[in-house]
C-alpha positions in Angstrom: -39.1 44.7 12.5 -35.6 45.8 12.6 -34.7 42.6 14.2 -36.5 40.3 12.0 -34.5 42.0 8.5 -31.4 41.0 9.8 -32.4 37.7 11.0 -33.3 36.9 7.4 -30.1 38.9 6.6 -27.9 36.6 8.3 -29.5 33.3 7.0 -29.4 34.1 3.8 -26.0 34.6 4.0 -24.7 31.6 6.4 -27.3 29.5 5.4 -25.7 26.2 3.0 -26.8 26.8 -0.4 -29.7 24.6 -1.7 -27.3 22.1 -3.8 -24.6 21.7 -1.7 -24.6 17.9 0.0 -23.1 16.8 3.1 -20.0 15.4 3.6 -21.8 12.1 4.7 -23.8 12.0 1.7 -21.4 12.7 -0.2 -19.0 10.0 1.3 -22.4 7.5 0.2 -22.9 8.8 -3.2 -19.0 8.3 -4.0 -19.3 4.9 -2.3 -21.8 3.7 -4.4 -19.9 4.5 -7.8 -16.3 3.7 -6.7 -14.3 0.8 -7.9 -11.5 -1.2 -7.0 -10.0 -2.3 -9.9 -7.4 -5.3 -9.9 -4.8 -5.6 -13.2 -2.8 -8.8 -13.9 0.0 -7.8 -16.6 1.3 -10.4 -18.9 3.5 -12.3 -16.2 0.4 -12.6 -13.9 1.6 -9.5 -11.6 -1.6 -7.8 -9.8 -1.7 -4.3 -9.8 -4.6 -2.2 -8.1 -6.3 1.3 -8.7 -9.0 3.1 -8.2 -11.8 4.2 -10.9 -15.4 5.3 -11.2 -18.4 4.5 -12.8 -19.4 7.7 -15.3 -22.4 5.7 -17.4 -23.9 2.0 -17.8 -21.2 -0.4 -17.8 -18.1 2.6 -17.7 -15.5 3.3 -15.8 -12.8 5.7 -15.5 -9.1 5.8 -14.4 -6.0 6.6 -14.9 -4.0 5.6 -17.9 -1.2 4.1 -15.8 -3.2 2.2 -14.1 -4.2 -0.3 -16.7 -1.1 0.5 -19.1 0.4 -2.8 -18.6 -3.0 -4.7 -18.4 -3.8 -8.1 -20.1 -6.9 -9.0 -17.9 -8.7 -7.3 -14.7 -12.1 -7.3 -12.6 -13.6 -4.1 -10.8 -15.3 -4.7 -7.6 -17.8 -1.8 -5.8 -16.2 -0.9 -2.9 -17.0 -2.1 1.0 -19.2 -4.6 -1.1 -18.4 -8.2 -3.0 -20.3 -7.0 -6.4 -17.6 -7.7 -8.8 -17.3 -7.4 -12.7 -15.0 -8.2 -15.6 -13.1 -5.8 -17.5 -13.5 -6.8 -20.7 -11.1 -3.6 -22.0 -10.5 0.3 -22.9 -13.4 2.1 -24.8 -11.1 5.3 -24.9 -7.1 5.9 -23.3 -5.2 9.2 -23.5 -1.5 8.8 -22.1 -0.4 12.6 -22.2 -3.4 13.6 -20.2 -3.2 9.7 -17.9 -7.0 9.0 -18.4 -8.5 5.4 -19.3 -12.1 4.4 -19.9 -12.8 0.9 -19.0 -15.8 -1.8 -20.6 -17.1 -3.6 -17.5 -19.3 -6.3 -17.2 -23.6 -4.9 -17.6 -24.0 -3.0 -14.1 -26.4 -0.4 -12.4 -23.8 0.8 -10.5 -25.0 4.4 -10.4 -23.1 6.7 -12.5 -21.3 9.9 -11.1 -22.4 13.5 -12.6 -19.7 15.7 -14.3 -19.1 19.0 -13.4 -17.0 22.0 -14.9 -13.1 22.2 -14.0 -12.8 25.3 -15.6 -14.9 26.8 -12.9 -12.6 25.5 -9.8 -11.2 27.8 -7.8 -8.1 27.8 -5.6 -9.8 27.3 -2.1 -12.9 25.3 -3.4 -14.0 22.3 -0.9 -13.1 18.9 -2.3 -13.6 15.1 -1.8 -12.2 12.2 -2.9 -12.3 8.8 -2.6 -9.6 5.3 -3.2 -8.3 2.2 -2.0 -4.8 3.2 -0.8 -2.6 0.1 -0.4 -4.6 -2.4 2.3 -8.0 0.1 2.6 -10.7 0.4 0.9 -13.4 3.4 0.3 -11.4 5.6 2.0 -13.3 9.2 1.8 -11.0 12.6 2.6 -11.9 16.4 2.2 -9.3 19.1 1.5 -9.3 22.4 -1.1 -8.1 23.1 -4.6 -4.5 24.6 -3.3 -3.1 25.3 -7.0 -4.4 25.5 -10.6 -1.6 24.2 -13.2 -2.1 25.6 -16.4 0.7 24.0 -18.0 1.6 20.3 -16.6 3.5 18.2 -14.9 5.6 15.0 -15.3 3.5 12.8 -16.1 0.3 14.9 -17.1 0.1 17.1 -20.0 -2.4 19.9 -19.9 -4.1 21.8 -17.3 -3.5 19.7 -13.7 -5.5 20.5 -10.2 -3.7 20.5 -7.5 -5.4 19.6 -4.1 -5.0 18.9 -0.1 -7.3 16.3 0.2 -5.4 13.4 1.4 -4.5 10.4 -0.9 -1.9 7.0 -0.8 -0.9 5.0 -3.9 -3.8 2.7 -4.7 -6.1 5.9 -5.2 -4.6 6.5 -8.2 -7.6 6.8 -10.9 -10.6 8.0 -8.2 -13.1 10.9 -8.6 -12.5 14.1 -7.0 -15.6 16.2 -6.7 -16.8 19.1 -5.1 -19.4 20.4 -2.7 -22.1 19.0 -4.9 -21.2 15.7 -5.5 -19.9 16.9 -9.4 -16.6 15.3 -10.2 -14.1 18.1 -11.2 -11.3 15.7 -11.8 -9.6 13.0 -11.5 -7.2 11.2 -8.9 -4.1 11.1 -11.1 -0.6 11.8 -9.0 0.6 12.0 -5.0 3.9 12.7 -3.5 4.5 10.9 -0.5 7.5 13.0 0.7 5.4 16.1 0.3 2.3 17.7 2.4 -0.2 18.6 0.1 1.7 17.3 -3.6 -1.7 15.7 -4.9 -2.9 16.1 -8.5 -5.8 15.1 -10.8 -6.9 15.2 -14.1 -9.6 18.2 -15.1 -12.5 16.4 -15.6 -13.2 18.2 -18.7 -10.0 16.4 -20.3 -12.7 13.2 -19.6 -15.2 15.0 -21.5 -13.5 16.1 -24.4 -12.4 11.8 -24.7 -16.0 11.0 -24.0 -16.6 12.6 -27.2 -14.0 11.1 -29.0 -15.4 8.2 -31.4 -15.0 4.5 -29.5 -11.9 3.2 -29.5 -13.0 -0.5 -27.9 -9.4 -2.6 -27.3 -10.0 -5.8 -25.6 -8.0 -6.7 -22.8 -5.3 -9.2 -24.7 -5.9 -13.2 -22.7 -3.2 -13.2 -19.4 0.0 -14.9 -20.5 0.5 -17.8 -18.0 3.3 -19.3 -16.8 2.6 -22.3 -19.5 1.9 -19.8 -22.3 5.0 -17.3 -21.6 7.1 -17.4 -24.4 10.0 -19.7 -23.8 12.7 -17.4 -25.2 11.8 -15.1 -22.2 11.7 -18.0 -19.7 15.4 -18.7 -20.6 16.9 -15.2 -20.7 15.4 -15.2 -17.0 17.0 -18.0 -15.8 20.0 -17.0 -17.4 20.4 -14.2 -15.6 19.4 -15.8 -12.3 22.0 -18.3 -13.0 24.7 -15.3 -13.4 23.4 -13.1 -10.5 23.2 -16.0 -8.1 27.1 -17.1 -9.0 28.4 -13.6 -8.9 26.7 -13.4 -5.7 28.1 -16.6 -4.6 31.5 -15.9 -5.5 31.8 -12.4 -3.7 30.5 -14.7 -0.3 32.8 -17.7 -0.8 35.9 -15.6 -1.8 35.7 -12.3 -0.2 34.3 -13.3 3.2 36.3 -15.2 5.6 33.5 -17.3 7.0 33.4 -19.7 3.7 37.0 -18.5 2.3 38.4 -20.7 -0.6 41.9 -20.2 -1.4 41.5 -21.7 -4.7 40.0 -19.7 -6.9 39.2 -22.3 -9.6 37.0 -24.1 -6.5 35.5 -20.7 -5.9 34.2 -20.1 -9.0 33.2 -23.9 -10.2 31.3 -23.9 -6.5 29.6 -20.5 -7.7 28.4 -21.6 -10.6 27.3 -24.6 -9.1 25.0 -22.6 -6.5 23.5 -20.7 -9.2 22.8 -23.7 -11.3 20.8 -25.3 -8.4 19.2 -22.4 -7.2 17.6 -21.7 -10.0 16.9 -25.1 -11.0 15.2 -25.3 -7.5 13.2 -22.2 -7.8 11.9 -23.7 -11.6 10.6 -26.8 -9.9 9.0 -25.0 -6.7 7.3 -22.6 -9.0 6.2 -25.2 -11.4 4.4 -27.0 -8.4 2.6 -24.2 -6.9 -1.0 -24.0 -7.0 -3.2 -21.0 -8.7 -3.7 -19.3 -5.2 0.5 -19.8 -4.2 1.4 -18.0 -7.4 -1.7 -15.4 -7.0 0.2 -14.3 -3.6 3.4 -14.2 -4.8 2.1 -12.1 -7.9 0.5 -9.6 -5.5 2.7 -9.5 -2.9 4.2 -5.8 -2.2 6.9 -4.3 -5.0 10.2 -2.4 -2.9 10.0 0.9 -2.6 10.6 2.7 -5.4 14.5 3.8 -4.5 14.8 7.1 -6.8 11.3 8.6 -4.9 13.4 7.4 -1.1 16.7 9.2 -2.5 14.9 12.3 -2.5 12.6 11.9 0.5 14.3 12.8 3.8 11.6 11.4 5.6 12.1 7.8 3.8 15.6 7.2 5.4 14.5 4.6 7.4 13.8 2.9 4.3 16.7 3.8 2.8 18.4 1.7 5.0 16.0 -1.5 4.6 16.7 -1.1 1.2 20.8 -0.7 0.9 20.5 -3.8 4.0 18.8 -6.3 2.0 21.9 -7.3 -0.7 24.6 -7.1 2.2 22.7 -9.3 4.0 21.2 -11.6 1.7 25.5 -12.4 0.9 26.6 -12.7 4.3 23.7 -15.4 4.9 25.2 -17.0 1.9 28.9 -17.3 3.3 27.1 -18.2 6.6 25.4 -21.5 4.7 28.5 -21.9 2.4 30.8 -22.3 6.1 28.5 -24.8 7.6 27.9 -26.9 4.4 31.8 -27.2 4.5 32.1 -28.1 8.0 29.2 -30.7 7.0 31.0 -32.0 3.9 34.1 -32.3 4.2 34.3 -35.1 6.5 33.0 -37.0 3.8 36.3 -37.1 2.0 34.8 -35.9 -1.7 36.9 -35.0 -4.4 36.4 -32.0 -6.3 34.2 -32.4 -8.8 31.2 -34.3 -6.0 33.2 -32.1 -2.8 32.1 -28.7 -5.0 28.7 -29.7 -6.3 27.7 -31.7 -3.1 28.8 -28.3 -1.3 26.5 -26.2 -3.6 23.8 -28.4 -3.1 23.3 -28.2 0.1 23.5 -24.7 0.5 20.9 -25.0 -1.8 18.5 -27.0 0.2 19.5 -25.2 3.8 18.2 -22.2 1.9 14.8 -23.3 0.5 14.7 -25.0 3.8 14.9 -21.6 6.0 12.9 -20.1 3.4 9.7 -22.4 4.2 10.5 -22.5 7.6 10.4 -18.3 8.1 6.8 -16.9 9.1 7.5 -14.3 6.6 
C-alpha cells in the first residue's frame, strides 16, 4: 500500500498538467494562424513580416511593419492561401502593435492569454518567416520582465530566448498552452538571447479601443510618382555619379586627365548618361523585373554592424563596395580612352564619346554578371 501512495505521489507531481499541449501541437496550432505578410511602400519597395490571425478576418503585427504601407497581401504559412489587406482597424506606435483588415477567412484565430501572469523562466514558443524561411517554430523561456521599455517599445516589454531573425517581426509568442502572451516585436542580432515582444494585454487594451478602419492608400507606381520627386532623384544621381567620376578620372592614375576642365566636362558627361540610361532601362522593365528589383535585399544596416563585433566581416563588404565601385570606373574610363582616342575627336565629341562608352561598357557588364 505504501508503494502504491507514492506511485500516485510521484505522478501527480511529474505528470504534464491537463492543458498543457505539445510542442508539435503547438508548432500546428501556430501554423495554422500565422501569416506572412508582404508590404509595398509608396515606391513599390516590398517589405515582409510576420502576423497572426486573432478573430474572423484580423490580424496582428507589429506597427513597423506596415508603417510605410500603401498596399499588402497575407499569405498562411507553408500554404498558397493568400488574402488582401485591405488596411489597419487599430495602430499604436509607442507600444509597435498593428491590426490588419484581411480579406473574409477561416483562418482559425489564436486564443489570448494573460501577460501579467508570465514569469521569468516560463516555456515559450514562437513562430516567423525570418528572411528566406517560412513557419519557422522555436521554444526558449521568458529570461527578463521590462517594466519600463525599451527603444522602440514603450511600456512593459518581455524579454525571451526563443530564437528569432528579422522577418519574424510581428509573430505570436505563446506559452505552454497555446495562449499568446505577446507579441514578436524586437531581436538583436549581435546579442544571444536580446529578443522582445509586445505584452499581449497591450493587444487587448487596443482591441477594446473603438475601430479605427484606415485603408491602405492605392501603391504609387512608377507612372503615378509625383514628377517633382522623380527629378530631385535624378538630380542627385546626376551629382553623385560625376563626383564619383571625377575622383576616378582625376585622382587615379589609370584614367588620369591633366586637364582639369576635361575632367570635370567628362564627369558630368558620365553622370548625364548614366542616369539617362538607368531612366530608359527602368522605364522598359516589365511588372515582374521591377517586382525583383523592389524586393531584392536592403545593405546591412551599418550603425547595428558598427557595434557588432561579430559583423566585421560585413563591415568590410560594406566599406569595400564604394572603393571598388570607383576603381572599376577609372578601370572603364582607361580603356574607353585607349579605344577613343585613335579616333582623333575633338573635345567636345572626344569627352562625350569617352563618357558614353563607359556608359555602355557598364550596363554591358552589368547584364552580363550572374549576380
Amino acid at each position: 500500500m505504501r508503494y502504491l501512495s507514492v506511485l500516485i505521489f510521484l505522478l501527480l507531481v511529474f505528470a504534464p498538467r491537463a492543458d498543457t499541449q505539445s510542442a508539435q501541437h503547438l508548432a500546428k496550432t501556430l501554423s495554422a494562424s500565422t501569416v506572412i505578410l508582404e508590404i509595398r511602400d509608396a515606391n513599390g519597395r516590398v517589405s515582409h513580416g510576420t502576423g497572426f490571425f486573432i478573430g474572423e478576418g484580423l490580424i496582428a503585427t507589429n506597427h513597423h511593419v506596415i508603417e510605410a504601407a500603401r498596399s499588402g497581401t497575407c499569405r498562411l504559412v507553408n500554404t498558397q492561401q493568400q488574402f488582401k489587406i485591405h488596411g489597419s482597424m487599430g495602430k499604436d506606435a509607442d507600444r509597435d502593435m498593428a491590426i490588419l483588415r484581411v480579406s473574409n477567412t477561416q483562418a482559425p484565430a489564436l486564443q489570448f492569454g494573460d501577460s501579467d501572469t508570465v514569469q521569468r523562466g516560463d516555456t515559450v514558443y514562437t513562430m516567423g518567416n525570418p528572411r528566406d524561411f517560412e513557419g519557422v517554430f522555436s521554444q526558449g523561456q521568458v529570461s527578463n520582465l521590462i517594466p519600463n521599455g525599451i527603444p522602440g517599445i514603450s511600456g512593459k516589454v518581455i524579454q525571451f530566448t526563443a530564437a528569432i531573425s528579422r522577418g519574424s517581426s510581428g509573430g505570436a509568442v505563446v506559452n505552454q498552452n497555446g495562449q499568446v502572451i505577446g507579441i514578436v516585436s524586437q531581436t538583436r542580432d549581435d546579442g544571444q538571447n536580446l529578443n522582445f515582444a509586445v505584452p499581449v494585454n497591450a493587444l487587448k487594451q487596443l482591441l477594446q479601443l473603438p475601430p479605427n478602419y484606415i485603408p491602405f492608400s492605392p501603391q504609387v507606381t512608377k507612372t503615378s510618382e509625383p514628377e517633382t520627386n522623380r527629378n530631385e532623384n535624378k538630380l542627385l544621381r546626376v551629382i553623385l555619379l560625376s563626383i564619383i567620376a571625377f575622383g576616378a578620372i582625376y585622382f587615379l592614375p589609370l584614367a588620369k586627365v591633366e586637364k582639369i576642365g576635361m575632367t570635370i566636362a567628362i564627369a558630368i558627361g558620365y553622370g548625364l548618361f548614366n542616369t539617362i540610361a538607368g531612366s530608359i532601362m527602368q522605364a522598359g522593365m516589365t511588372d515582374a523585373m521591377l517586382h525583383t528589383l523592389h524586393t531584392m535585399p536592403d545593405d546591412e544596416n551599418l550603425a547595428h554592424i558598427l557595434d557588432c563585433f561579430n559583423c566585421f566581416p560585413r563591415l568590410l563588404i560594406q566599406a569595400a563596395k564604394i572603393p571598388t565601385y570607383i576603381v572599376s570606373i577609372a578601370f572603364l574610363f582607361a580603356i574607353a580612352s585607349k579605344v577613343i582616342r585613335p579616333l582623333e575627336l575633338n573635345g567636345f565629341f572626344y569627352t562625350f564619346a569617352l563618357a558614353a562608352a563607359v556608359v555602355v561598357a557598364e550596363i554591358t557588364i552589368y547584364w552580363l554578371l550572374p549576380f
